[in-house]
N, C-alpha and C positions, 0 to 999 in steps of 0.2 A: 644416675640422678644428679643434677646439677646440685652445685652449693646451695645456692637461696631457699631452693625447692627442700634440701636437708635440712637448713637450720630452720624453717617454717613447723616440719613436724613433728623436728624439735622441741620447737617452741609449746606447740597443740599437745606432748606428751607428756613434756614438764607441767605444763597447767592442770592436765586431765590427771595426772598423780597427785600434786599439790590439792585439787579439790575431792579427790578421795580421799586421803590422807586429814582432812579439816571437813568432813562431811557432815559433822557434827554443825559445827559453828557455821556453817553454808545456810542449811537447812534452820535456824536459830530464829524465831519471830522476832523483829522489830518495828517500832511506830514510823513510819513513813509519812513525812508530807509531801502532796505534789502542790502546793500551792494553796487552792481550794478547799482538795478533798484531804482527810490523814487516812491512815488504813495501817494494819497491822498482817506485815508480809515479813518474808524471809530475804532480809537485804544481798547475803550472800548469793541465794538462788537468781534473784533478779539481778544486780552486776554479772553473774555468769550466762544468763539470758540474751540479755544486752550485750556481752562481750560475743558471746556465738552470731545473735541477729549484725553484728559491724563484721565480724570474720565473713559469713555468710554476702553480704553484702560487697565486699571487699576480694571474695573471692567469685562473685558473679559481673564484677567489674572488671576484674583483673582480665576473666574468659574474655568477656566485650572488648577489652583494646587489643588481645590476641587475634581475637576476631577477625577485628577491624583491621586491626595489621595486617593478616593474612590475604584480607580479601583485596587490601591494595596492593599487596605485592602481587598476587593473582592479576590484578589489571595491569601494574605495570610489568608483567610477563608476558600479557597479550599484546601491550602497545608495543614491548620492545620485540614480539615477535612480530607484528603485524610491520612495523619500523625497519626490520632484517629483513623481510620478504619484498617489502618498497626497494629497499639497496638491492636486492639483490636481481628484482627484476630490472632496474636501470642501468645494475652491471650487466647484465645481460643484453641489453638493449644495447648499450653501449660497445658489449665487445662484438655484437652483430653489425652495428652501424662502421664499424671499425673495420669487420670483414670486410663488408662490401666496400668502403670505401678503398681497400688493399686490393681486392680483386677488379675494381675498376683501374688503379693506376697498373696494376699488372698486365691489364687488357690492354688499357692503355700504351704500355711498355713494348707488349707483342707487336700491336699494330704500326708502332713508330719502328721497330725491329724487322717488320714485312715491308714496311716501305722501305726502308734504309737496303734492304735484301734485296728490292724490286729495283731501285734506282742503280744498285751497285752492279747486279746482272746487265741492266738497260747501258752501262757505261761500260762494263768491260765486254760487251758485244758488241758494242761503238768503236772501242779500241779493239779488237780482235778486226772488224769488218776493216777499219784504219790499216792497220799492222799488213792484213792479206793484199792489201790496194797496193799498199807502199811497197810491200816485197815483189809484188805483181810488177810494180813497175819498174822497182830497182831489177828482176829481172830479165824485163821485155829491154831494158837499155842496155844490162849487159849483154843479150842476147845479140842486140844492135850493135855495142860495138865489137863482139867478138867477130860479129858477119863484119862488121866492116876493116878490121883486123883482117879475116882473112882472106879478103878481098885484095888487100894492098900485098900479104903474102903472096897470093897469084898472080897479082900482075907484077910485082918483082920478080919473080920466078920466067916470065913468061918476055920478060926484056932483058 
């Protein structure tokens, strides 16, 4: 039990013993005026009347701003849930829009990587076809001057 909630029934049990306790003089007829009318009541009984009707009172207000607090924190629960679910579908949205835009430059990536692959084959089959030509010929001349090397070997031979 909280403090305030303590010293409240506190308060309601020290009263409700103090008018036991003076039950007598609560209870005690006296001349009342209300302005108009006068009347012969028990002053004690009605201040305690009246003190329970403001308690009463005081404690059906008190419920009302509990109430009322409650229900607004109840709404700002909902807007702050309804507010989390907004974020979180536009992170989501976001880390989607993010995917794809990564799996496009990755395609992207690939594709610039297959050409780069296609170009580089198409040139070193250019140099490879270069390379065979050249050796071809640097053969067929050496071929040529060995004949003709030994050609001059035989006709030295043969003078």
């Amino acid at each position: 039990m909280r403090l305030p909630t303590f010293l409240l029934l506190l308060l309601i049990l020290l009263i409700a013993a103090f008018t036991m306790l003076n039950w007598g003089v609560f209870v005690a007829p006296a001349e009342l005026s209300f302005g108009i009318v006068s009347a012969q009541l028990p002053f004690g009984l009605l201040m305690l009347g009246l003190m329970v009707v403001v308690t009463v009172l005081f404690i059906l207000f008190a419920i009302y701003v509990q109430t009322a607090a409650l229900l607004e924190v109840r709404r700002h629960a909902r807007e702050l849930q309804a507010s989390r679910e907004l974020a979180e579908k536009a992170e989501a949205s976001r880390l989607t829009e993010l995917r794809n835009v990564f799996e496009a430059a990755i395609q992207q990536q690939r594709n610039q990587q297959d050409s780069f692959e296609a170009r580089l084959h198409a040139r070193v089959d250019q140099l490879d076809n270069t390379l065979r030509a050249s050796m071809e010929e640097s053969t067929n001349s050496l071929a040529a001057y060995i004949g003709e090397l030994e050609d001059r070997l035989e006709r030295g031979k043969r003078q």
